[in-house]
C-alpha positions in Angstrom: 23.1 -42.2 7.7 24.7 -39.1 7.9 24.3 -37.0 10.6 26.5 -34.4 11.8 27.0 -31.6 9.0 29.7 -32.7 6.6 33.0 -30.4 6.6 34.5 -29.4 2.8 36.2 -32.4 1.7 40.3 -31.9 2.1 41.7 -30.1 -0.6 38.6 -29.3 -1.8 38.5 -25.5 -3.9 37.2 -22.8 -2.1 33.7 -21.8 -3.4 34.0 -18.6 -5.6 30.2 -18.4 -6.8 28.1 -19.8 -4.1 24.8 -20.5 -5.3 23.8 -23.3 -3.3 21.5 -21.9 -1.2 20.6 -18.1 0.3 21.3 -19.2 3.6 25.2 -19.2 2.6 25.0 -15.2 2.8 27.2 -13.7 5.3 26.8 -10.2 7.3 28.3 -7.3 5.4 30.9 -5.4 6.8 27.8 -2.6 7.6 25.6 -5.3 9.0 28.7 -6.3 11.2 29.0 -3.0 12.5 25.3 -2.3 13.5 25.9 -5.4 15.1 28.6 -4.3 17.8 27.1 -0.8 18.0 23.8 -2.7 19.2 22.2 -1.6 22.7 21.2 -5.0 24.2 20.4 -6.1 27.3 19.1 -10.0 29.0 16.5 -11.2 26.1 14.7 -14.0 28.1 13.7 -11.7 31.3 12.5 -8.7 28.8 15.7 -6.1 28.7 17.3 -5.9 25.4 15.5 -2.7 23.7 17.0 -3.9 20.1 14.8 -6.9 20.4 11.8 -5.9 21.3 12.5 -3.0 18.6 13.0 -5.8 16.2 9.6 -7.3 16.8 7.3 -4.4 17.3 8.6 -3.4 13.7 7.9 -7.0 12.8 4.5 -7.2 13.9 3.7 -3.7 12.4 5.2 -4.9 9.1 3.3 -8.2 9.4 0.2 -7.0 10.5 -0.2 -9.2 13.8 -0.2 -7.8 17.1 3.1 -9.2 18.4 5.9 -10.7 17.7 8.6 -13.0 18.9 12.5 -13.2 17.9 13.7 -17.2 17.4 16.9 -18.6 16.5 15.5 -20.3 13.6 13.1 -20.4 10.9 12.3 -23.9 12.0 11.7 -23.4 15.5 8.5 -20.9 14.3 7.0 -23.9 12.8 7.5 -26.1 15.8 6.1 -23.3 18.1 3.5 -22.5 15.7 1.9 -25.8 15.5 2.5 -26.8 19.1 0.3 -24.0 19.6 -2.0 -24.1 17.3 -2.6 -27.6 17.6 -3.3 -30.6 20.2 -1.6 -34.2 20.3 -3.5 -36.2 17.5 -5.0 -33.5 15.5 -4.1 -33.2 11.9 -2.3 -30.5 9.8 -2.7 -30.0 6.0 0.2 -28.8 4.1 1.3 -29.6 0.4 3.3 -32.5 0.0 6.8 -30.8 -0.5 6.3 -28.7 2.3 9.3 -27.9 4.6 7.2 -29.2 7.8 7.2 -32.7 5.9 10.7 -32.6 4.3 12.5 -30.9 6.1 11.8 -30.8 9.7 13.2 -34.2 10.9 9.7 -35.0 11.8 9.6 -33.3 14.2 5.8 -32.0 14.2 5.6 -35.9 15.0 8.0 -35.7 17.9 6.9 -33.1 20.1 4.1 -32.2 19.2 2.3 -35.2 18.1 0.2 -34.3 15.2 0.0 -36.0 11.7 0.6 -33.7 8.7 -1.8 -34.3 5.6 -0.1 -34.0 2.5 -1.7 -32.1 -0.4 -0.4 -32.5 -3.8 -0.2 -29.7 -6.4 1.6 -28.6 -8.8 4.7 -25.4 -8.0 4.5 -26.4 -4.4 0.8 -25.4 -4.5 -2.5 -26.6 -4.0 -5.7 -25.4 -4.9 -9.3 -25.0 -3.1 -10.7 -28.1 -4.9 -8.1 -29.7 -3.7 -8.1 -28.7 -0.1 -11.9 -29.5 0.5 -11.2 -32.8 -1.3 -8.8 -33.0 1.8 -11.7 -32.8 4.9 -12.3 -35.3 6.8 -15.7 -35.9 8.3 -15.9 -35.1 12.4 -16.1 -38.5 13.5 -14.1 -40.1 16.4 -12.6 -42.4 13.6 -10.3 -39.4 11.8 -7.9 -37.1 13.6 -9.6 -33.5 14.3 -8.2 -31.4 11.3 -6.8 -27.6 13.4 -4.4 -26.0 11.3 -4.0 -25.2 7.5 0.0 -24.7 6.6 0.9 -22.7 3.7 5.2 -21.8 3.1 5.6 -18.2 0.8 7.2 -19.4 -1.1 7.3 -22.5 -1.7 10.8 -23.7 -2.1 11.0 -27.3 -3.4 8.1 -25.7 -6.0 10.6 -23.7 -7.3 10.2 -20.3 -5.3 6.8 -19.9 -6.6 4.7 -17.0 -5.1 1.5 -18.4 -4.1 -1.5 -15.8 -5.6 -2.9 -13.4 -2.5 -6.4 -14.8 -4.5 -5.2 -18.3 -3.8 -4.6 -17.7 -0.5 -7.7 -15.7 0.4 -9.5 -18.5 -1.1 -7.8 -21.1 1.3 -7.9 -19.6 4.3 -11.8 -18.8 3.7 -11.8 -22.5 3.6 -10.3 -23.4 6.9 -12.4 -20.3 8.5 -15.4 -22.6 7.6 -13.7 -25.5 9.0 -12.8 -23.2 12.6 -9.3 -24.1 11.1 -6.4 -22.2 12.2 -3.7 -20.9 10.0 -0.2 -20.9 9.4 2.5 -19.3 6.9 5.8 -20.4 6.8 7.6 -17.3 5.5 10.9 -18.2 5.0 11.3 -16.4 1.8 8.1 -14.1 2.3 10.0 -10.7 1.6 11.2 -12.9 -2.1 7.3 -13.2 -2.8 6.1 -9.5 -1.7 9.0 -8.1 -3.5 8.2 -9.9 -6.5 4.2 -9.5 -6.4 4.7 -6.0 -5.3 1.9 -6.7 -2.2 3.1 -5.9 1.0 3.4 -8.2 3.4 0.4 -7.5 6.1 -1.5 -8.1 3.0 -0.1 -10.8 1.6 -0.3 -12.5 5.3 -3.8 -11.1 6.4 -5.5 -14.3 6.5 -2.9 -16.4 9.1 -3.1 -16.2 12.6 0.4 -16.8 12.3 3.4 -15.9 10.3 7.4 -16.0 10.7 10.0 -14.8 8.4 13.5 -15.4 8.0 16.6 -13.2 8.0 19.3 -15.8 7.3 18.0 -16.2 3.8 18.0 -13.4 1.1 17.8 -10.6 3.8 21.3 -12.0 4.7 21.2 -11.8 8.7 23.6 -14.8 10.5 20.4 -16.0 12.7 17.2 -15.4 13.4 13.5 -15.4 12.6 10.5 -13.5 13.7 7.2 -15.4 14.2 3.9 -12.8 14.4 0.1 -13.2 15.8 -2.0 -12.1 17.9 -1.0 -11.3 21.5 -2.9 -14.7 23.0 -0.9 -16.9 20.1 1.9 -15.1 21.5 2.2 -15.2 24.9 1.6 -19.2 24.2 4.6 -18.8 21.8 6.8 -18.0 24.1 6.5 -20.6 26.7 7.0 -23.0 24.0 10.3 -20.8 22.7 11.2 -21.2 26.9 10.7 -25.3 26.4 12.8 -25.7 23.2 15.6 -23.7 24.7 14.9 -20.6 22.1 15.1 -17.8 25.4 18.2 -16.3 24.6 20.7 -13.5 26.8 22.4 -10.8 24.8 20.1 -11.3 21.5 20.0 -7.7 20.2 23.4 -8.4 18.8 21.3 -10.5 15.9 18.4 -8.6 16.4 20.5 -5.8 15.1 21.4 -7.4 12.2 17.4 -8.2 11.1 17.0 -4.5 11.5 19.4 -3.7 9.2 18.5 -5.9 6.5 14.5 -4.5 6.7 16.6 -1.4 6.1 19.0 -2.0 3.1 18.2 -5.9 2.4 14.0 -5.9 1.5 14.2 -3.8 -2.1 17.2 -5.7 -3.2 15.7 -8.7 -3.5 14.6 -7.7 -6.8 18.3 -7.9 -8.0 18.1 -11.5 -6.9 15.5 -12.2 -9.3 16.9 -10.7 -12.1 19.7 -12.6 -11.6 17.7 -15.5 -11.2 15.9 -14.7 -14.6 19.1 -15.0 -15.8 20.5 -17.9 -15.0 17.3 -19.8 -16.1 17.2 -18.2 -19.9 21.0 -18.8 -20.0 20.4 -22.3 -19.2 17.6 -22.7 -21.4 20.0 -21.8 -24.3 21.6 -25.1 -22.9 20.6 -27.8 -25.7 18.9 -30.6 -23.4 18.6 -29.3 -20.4 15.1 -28.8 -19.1 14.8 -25.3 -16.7 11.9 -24.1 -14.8 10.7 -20.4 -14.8 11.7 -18.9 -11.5 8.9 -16.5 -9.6 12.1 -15.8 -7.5 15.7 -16.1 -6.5 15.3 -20.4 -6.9 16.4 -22.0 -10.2 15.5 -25.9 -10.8 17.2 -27.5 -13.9 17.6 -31.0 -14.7 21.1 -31.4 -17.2 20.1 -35.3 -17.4 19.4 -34.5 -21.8 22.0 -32.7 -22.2 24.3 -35.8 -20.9 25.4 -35.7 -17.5 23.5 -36.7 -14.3 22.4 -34.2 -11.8 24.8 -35.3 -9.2 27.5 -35.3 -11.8 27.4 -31.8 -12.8 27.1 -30.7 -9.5 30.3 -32.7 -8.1 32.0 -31.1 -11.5 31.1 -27.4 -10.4 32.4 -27.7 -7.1 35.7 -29.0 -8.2 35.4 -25.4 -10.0 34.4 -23.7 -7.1 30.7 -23.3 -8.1 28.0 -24.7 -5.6 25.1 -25.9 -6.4 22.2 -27.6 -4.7 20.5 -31.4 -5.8 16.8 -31.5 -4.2 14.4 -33.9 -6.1 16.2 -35.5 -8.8 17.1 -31.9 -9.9 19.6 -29.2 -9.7 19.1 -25.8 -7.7 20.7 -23.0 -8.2 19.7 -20.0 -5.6 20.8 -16.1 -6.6 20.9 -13.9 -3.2 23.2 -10.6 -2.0 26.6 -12.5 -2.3 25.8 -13.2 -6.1 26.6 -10.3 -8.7 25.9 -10.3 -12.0 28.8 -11.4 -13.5 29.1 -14.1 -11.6 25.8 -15.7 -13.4 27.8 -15.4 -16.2 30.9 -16.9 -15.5 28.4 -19.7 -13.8 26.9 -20.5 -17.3 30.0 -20.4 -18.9 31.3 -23.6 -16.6 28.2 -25.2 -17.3 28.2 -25.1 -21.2 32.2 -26.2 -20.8 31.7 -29.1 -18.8 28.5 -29.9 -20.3 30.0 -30.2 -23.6 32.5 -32.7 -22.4 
């Protein structure tokens, strides 16, 4: 088992066309400045004016009534269900959720709920589907508390969960006294591509955190949003997992600046994204699915090379690529132009042809 990060392999080509994942973006030269120029001040006891400017715009652009600056996108989820929930209750959440995949079980851990995983297809479930899911409130099944939805939802393929969907689910769990959660890592990807805005597209959680490390291309940080009770809760958790930080506003700065120049771009991301998939469609035997967003899943296994073969070939060409599922991911974002979704394709083709 591995578990410290593993470092480039010696010798290994520098990667040209990085497409393994949007958290590989890296702070423009712009962002970098906004960044020094930054007025900060000590975070934890309440003094850096470029954080709390960071979340009041968060929470306005969110809809909530306050907001909270974290280190990471997965730190919201832990302080989301810590406080949503109590030791023993149960969370529902589809099956290829990042809470269940990707959160070292965490959820488990410290806060000691189960997770109930829903299945669907995209990364999605439906109402049928969810009320199939409730228990009956007996002393014999964990209390059910908190209905967890991710926007989007990545191992589906970046699919953009429908605001009808939604509204329909969390109708659901109000009948249930549930609570409810969005995992926003990519929620500016799904607003930008549905063209709702995202107090609407969130206006049925009581919580909600969105990333900046992603497509909006910050170096840290994520801002989790609710109501002023969920949190002033939040942050006593954020103070137990170590998130209380010092001189923050020199990231907070950054997060400002991408809700500045990084939102609207997004949509290049998807174009690009669109791209790649009809390139790769024109691939005989290789099986592609339709991105909603910046994520690309393709499987070359038909056209005649495993997943984990193609992607060790493109590396040794200075391509990266991602393998989740038994599939290949290819993710567009800010440090991806055009042309390179070209030259991408072309290496595919070549080496896929032998």
């Amino acid at each position: 088992m591995v578990q410290i990060p593993e470092r480039p392999a010696p010798g290994a080509p520098p990667v040209r066309i990085n497409l393994y994942s949007d958290t590989q973006t890296r702070p423009s030269t712009a962002m970098k400045a906004a960044m020094m120029e930054a007025e900060v001040g000590d975070e934890q006891h309440g003094d850096d004016p470029t954080v709390h400017a960071l979340c009041d715009r968060m929470a306005a652009l969110l809809g909530k009534e306050a907001a909270v600056y974290l280190p990471s996108g997965t730190m919201a989820n832990v302080i989301a269900v810590n406080v949503h929930c109590r030791n023993g209750d149960e969370v529902l959440a589809h099956e290829t959720a990042h809470i269940l995949t990707s959160e070292a079980g965490t959820h488990a851990a410290i806060a000691g709920v189960q997770i109930q995983p829903l299945r669907g297809p995209r990364g999605m479930f439906d109402a049928d589907t969810l009320r199939a899911a409730i228990r009956p409130r007996t002393r014999h099944a964990p209390e059910q508390t908190l209905l967890e939805i991710e926007q989007t939802a990545n191992i589906g393929g970046g699919a953009v969960w429908p605001l009808a969907t939604l509204t329909e689910l969390t109708g659901i769990a109000r009948e249930q006294g549930w609570s409810t959660h969005m995992d926003g890592a990519r929620l500016m990807n799904a607003c930008v591509a549905s063209g709702i805005p995202a107090a609407e597209m969130c206006a049925g959680f009581d919580s909600v955190w969105l990333d900046f490390t992603k497509g909006l291309g910050a170096p840290l940080g994520a801002v989790l949003a609710g109501s002023h009770e969920f949190i002033e809760r939040a942050w006593r958790w954020k103070q137990r997992l170590g998130g209380s930080m010092r001189q923050a506003g020199i990231c907070a700065a950054a997060c400002l600046y991408a809700l500045n120049h990084n939102v609207d771009r997004l949509a290049e991301d998807h174009a690009n994204a669109k791209a790649l998939a009809a390139g790769l469609r024109g691939i005989d035997g290789v099986v592609v699915e339709e991105p909603d967003t910046n994520l690309v899943f393709f499987d070359p296994t038909g056209a005649g090379m495993a997943p984990a073969a193609l992607q060790a070939a493109l590396r040794g060409e200075g391509i990266a690529v991602s393998g989740l599922g038994g599939r290949l991911r290819a993710c567009t974002h800010l440090d991806v132009a055009a042309p390179m979704i070209d030259e991408a394709l072309g290496a595919i083709r070549r080496l896929l042809r032998g």
